[in-house]
C-alpha positions in Angstrom: 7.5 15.2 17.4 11.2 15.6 17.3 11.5 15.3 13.2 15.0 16.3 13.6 16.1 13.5 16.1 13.8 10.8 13.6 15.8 12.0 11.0 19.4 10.6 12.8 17.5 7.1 12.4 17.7 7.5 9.2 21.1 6.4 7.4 20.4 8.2 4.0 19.8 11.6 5.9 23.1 11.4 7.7 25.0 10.5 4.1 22.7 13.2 2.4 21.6 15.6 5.0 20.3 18.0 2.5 18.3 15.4 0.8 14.3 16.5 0.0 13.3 12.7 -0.3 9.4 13.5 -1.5 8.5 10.0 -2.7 7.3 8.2 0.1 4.3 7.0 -1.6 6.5 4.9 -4.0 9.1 3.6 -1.1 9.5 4.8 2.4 13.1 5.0 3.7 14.7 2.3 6.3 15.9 3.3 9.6 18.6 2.0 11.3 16.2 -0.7 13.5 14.9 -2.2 10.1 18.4 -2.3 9.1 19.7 -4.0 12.2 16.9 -6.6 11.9 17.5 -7.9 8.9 21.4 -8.2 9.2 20.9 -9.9 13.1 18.7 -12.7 10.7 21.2 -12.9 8.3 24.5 -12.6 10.4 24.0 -14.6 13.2 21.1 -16.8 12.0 20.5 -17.2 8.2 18.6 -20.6 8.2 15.2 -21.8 7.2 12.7 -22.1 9.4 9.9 -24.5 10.3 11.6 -27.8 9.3 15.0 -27.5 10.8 15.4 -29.8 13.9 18.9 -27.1 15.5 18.7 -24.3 17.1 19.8 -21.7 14.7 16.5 -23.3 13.1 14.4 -22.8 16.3 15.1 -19.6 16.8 14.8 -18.5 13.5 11.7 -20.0 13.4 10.5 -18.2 16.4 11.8 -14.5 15.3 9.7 -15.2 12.1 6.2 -16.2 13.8 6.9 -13.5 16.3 6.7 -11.3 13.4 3.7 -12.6 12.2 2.3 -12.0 16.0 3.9 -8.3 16.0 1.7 -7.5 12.6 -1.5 -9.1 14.0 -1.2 -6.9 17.2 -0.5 -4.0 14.8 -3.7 -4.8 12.4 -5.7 -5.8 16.0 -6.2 -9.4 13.9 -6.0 -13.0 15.1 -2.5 -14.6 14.8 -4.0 -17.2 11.5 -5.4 -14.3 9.9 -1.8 -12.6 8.9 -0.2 -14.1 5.4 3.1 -13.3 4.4 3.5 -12.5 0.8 5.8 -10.5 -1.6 4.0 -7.2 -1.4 0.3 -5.8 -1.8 0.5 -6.7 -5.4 1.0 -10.3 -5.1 -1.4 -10.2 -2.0 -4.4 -8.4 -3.9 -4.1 -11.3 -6.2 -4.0 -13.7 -4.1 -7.2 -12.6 -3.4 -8.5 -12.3 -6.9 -7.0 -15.8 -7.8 -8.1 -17.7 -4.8 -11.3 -16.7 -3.8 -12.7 -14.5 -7.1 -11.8 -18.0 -9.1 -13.2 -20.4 -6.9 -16.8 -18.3 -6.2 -17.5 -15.9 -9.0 -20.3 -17.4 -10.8 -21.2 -15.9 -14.4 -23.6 -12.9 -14.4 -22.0 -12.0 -10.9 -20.8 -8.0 -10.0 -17.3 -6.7 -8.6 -17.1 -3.4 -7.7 -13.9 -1.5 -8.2 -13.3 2.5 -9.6 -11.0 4.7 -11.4 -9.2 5.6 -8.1 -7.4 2.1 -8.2 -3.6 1.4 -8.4 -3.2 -1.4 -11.3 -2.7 -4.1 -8.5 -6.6 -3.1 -7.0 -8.5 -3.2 -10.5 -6.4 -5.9 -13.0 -6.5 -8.5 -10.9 -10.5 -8.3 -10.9 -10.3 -7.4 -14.6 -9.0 -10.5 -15.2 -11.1 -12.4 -12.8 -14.6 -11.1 -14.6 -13.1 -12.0 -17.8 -12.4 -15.7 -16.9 -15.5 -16.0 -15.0 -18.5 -13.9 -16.6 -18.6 -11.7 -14.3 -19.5 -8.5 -14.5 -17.0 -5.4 -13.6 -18.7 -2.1 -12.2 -17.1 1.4 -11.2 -18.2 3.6 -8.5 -19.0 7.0 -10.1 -16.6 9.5 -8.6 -17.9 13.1 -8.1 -16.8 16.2 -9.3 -13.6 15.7 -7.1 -13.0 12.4 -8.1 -13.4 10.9 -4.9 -15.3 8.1 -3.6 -18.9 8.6 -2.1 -21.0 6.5 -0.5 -23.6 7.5 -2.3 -21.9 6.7 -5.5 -21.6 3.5 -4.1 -25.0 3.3 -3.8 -25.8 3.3 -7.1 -23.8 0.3 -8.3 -24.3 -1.9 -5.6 -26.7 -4.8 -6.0 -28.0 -8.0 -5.2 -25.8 -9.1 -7.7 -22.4 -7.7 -6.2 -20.2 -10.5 -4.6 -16.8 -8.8 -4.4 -16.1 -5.0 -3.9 -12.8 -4.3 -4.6 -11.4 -0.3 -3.5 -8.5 1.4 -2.5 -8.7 2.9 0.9 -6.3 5.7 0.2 -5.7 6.6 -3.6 -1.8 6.5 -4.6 -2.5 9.7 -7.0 -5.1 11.9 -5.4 -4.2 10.9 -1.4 -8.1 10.9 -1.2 -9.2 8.4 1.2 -12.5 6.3 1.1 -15.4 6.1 3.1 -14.2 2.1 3.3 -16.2 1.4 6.7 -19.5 2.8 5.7 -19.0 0.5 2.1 -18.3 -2.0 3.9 -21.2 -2.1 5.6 -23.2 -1.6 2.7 -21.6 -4.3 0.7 -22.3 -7.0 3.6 -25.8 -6.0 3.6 -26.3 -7.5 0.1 -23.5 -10.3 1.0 -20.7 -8.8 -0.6 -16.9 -9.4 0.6 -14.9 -6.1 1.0 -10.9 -6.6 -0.3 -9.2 -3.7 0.2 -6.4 -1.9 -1.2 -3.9 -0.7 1.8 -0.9 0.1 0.5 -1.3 3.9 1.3 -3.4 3.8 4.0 -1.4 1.0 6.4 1.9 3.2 6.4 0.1 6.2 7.1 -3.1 6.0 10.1 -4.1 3.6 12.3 -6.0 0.4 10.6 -7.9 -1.9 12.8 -9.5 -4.7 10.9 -12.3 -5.4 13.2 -13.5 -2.4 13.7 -13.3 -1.6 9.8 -14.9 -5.3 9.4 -12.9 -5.5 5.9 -12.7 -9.1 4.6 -9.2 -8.4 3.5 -6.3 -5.9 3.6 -3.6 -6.1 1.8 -0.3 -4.0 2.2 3.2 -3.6 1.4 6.6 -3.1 3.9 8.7 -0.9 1.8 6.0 2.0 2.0 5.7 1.5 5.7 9.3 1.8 6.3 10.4 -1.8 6.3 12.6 -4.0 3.4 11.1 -4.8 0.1 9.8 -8.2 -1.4 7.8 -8.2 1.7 4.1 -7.8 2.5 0.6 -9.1 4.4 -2.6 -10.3 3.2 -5.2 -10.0 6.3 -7.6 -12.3 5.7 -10.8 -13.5 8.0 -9.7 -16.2 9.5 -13.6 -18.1 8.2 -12.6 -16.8 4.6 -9.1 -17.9 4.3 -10.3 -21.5 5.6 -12.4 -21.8 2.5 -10.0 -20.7 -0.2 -7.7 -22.7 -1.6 -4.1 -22.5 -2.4 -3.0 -20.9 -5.6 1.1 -21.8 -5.2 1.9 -25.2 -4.3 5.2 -27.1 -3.2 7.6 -27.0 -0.2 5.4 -26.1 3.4 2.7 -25.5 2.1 1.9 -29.5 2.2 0.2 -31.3 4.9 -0.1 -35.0 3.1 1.2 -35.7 -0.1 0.1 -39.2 -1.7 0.3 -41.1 -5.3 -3.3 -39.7 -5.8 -4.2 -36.8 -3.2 -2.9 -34.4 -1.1 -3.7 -32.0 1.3 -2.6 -28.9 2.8 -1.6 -26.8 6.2 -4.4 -24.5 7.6 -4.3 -20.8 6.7 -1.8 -19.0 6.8 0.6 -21.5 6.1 -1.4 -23.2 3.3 -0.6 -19.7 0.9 3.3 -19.5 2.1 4.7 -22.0 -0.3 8.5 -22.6 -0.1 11.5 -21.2 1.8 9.0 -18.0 3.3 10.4 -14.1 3.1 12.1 -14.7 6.9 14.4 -12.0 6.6 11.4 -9.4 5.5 8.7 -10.7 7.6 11.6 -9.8 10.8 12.1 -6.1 9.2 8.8 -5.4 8.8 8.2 -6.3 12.2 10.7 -3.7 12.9 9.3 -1.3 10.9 5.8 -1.5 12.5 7.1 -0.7 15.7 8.9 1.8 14.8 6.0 3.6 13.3 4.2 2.7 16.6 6.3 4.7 18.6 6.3 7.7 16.4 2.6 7.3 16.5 -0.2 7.5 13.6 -1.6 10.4 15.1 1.7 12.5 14.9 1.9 11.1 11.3 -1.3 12.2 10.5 -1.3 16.1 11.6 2.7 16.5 10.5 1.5 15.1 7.0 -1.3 17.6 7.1 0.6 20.6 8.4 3.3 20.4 5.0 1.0 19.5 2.4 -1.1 22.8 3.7 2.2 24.5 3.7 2.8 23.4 0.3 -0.7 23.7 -1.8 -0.7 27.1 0.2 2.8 27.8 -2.1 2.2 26.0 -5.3 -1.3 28.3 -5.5 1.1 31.9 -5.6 2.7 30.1 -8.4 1.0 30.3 -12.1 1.0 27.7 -14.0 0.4 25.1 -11.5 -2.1 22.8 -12.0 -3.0 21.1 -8.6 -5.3 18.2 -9.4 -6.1 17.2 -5.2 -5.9 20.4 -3.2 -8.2 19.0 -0.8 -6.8 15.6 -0.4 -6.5 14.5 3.4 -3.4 12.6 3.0 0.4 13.9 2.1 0.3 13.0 -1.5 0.2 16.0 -4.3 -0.5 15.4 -7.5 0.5 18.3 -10.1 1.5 19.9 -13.3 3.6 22.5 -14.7 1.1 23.8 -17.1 2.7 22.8 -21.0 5.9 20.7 -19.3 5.7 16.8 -19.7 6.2 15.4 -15.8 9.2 13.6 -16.8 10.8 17.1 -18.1 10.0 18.8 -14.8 10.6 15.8 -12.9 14.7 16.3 -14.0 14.8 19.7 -12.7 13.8 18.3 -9.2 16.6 15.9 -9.6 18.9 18.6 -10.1 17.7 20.6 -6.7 17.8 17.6 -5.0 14.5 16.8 -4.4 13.2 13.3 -5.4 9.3 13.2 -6.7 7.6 10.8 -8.9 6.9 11.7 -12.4 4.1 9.5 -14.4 0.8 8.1 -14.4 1.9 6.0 -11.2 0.4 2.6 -12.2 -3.0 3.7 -12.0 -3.8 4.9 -15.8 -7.4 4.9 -15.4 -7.4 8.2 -12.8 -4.9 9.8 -14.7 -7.3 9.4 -18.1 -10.0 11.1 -16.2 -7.8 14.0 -15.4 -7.2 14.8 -19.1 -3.2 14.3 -18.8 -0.8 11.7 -19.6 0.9 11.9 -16.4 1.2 13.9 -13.2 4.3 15.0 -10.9 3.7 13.8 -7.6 4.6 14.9 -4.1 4.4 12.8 -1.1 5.4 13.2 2.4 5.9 11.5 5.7 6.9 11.8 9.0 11.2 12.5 8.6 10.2 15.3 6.2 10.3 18.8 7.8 9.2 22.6 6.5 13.7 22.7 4.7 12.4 20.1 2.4 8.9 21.8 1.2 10.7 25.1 0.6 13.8 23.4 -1.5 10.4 21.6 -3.6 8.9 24.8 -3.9 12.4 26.2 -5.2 12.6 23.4 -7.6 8.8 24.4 -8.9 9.8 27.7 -9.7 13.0 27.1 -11.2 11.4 24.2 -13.8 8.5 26.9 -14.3 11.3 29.6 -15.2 12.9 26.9 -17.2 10.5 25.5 -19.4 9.0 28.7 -20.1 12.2 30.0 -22.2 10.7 27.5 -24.9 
């Protein structure tokens, strides 16, 4: 893999060549295809679709339900079982307020843990609350990961939703999601799963994974923002009802019923994200042609290259040294993240400072924050050294006070 040549795709390298951009878990950068999607829609098109009876209309209309048919080749998932929505946020509760309202009965079990991102666990939080139902977490082992034997000991007849991040956002752990799956439909459970790190990152086919739902976001896979997909099974999404209703979404409207499209038009209420749904089209084959397995062992090779630095270091607390994914999580031993988080600013390299919407991990580590770390595929070996730079010089810093 030619990281070099990716790099030229990418517009804020060639303004900022020297930029260490180390916060890919947050918001992947756009290359130039992404880009150049989005302004074809909006110069030479920039219409609605599905109602318009022109041909700026029709075609439109046809670059946005190719997109839908791009992503469903991309998730290996049927064509209906793709909805558009503003991001994995607003897609994990869709899930949450359509299905966990309508079926959660009181005295009911979700399963969720301390690994989720605030968009995996409040949704369901909110959901038992309204309902009776009750919320469980999976006991994570001494690592803090997710087991399957954990798992084990909270599921129950009783469980009806499981609810689980299949990569973590802080720790870059990733889940034994296919074996808990599996488990969970053994009692009858449905499986809705947090993808907003994994999707970006390695290969996700749905039907082999047998997940109920998926639910991802385009700006971490290199696409716009205000964009993302809800995979639903097409049987599931039959059976849930709206949440949003209005323009599109309506099949007949009288003085005393109504009635709505099929799924996955029946949850796209209003004027859809047409521009978005094209770019992140864009985006996902883009990142198929660089290819996940590429991805996966570049990732690998610089976050080995960069625990195996941060451990000559003292002071460093690494809190996932063993994660399989490019995300570290870290401390300067006695510096707030926010403090050190400047000093990266200053070198050049951009990280994440905080507890990274997902307070209950960051609890269980004993800190009120972390510095975090997180790499792709347009990073190269320049960019760890100038991070590892920037560690040492916040160290050398802070420790004058």
């Amino acid at each position: 893999m030619d990281v070099n040549k990716i790099r030229a795709d990418f517009p804020v390298f060639r303004k900022e060549p020297g930029l260490a951009y180390l916060d890919s878990a947050a918001m992947a950068l756009k290359p130039d295809c992404v880009i150049n999607a989005l302004n074809d829609y909006y110069c030479n098109l920039g219409v609605n679709v599905h109602r318009g009876v022109y041909r700026l209309s029709y075609e439109a209309t046809d670059k946005y339900e190719q997109a839908r048919t791009t992503i469903a080749k991309f998730l290996n998932c049927d064509f209906e079982e793709v909805v558009f929505t503003r991001g994995s946020s607003s897609a994990l509760n869709l899930v949450a307020q359509s299905y966990g309202m309508t079926f959660l009965k009181p005295g009911d079990e979700v399963i969720t843990s301390e690994l989720e991102h605030h968009s995996s666990h409040m949704p369901w939080f909110n959901v038992c609350e309204k309902k009776g139902a009750t919320l469980k977490y999976v006991p994570l082992d001494e690592e803090n990961r997710i087991t399957v034997e954990n798992f084990k000991k909270v599921l129950t007849p009783k469980t009806k939703v499981v609810a689980l991040t299949y990569v973590s956002n802080v720790m870059g752990y990733i889940t034994p999601i296919k074996e808990i799956i599996k488990l969970a439909h053994e009692v009858g459970a449905i499986v809705t799963v947090d993808g907003a790190q994994s999707v970006p990152h390695m290969k996700t086919d749905v039907k082999d994974l047998d997940c109920d739902f998926i639910s991802f976001s385009g700006h971490k896979l290199c696409g716009p923002t205000g964009i993302g997909v809800l995979y639903g099974k097409r049987a599931l999404l039959e059976k849930m009802p709206p949440v949003e209703f209005g323009g599109d979404m309506a099949d007949t409207v009288l003085l005393d019923s109504q009635t709505y499209k099929a799924a996955p038009y029946k949850f796209e209420t209003g004027t859809p994200i047409i521009a978005g749904a094209i770019g992140l089209a864009a985006a996902c084959e883009y990142i198929e042609s660089i290819g996940f397995d590429n991805i996966i062992k570049h990732e690998h090779d610089l976050k080995e290259k960069a625990i195996a630095e941060l451990k000559k270091i003292p002071g460093v607390i690494i809190y996932n040294p063993t994660g399989e994914t490019g995300t570290i999580a870290f401390n300067l031993d006695g510096v707030h993240p926010h403090d050190a988080a400047s000093v990266f600013d200053n070198n050049d390299v951009c990280i994440r400072a905080g507890h990274h919407c997902a307070q209950l991990i960051t609890k269980k580590l004993g800190t009120i924050g972390t510095v975090r770390a997180s790499f792709y595929f347009y990073n190269t070996e320049a960019d760890i050294d100038k991070f590892i730079k920037a560690v040492k010089e916040a160290k050398d810093f802070f420790g004058q006070f």
